[in-house]
C-alpha positions in Angstrom: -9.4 -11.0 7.6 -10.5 -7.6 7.1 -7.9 -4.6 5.9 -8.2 -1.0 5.1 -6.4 -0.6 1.8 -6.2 3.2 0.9 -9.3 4.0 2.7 -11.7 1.5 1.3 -12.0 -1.7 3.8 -11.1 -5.3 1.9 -10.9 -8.8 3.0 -8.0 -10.8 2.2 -6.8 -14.3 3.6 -5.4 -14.8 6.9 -1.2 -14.3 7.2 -1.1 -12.8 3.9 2.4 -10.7 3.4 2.2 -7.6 1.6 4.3 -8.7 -1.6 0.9 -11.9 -1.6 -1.3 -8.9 -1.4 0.4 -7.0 -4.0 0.5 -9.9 -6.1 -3.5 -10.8 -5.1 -4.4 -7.0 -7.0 -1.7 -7.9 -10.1 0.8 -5.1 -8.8 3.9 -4.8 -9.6 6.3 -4.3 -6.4 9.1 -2.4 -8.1 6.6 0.8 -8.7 4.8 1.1 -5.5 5.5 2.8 -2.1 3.8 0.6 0.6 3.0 2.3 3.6 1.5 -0.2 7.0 -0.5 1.4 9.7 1.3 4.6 9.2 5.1 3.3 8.6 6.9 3.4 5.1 7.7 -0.6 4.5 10.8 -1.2 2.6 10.2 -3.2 -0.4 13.1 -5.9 0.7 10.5 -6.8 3.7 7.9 -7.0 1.9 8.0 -10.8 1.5 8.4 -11.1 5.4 5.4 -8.3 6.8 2.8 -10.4 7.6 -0.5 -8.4 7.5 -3.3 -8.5 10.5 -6.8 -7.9 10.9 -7.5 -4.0 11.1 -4.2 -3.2 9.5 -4.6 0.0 7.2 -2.8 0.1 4.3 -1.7 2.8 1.8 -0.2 1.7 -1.7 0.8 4.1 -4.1 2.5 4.3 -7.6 5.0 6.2 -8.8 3.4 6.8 -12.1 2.4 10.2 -12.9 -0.8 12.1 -13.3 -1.9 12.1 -10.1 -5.3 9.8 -10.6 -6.8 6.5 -8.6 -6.5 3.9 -10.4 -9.8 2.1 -10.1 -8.5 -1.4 -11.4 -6.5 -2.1 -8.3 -7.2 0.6 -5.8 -3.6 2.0 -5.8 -2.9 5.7 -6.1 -0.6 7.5 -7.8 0.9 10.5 -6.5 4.1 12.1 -5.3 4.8 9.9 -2.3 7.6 11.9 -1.3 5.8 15.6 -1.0 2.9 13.6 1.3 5.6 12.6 3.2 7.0 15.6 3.4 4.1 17.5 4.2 3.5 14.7 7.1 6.4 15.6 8.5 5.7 19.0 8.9 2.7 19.4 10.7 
């Protein structure tokens, strides 16, 4: 099935959950913020959100520096201040 993860389209298998995707790209869970069609997911349901086809995706570490890391496609920035600047437009 076919997935946007951080803006670059990816095919995973069918009724993957996000911790099998996180564990597909060799991510750790415990440093990421994963965000599913627009919606923060909280890492204790991660095991239990099933993905589906078209489902966009937004991963991103907590590590600093502010860079893409091109090894697994997950960004690192300061999740909170997008949040925040979400919320305010």
């Amino acid at each position: 099935m076919n997935i946007t993860l951080n803006g670059e389209n990816k095919q995973i298998p069918d009724s993957m959950t996000v911790t099998g995707l996180l564990e597909l790209l060799h991510i750790q869970h415990q440093r990421v913020a994963v965000e599913l069609n627009e919606t923060i997911v909280k890492k204790d349901r991660y095991g239990e959100t099933v993905l589906n086809e078209g489902d966009a995706l937004e991963v991103v570490s907590f590590m600093g520096g502010g860079e893409i890391s091109s090894e697994c496609g997950v960004r690192s920035a300061d999740f909170k201040a997008k949040k925040r600047s979400q919320n305010h437009e």
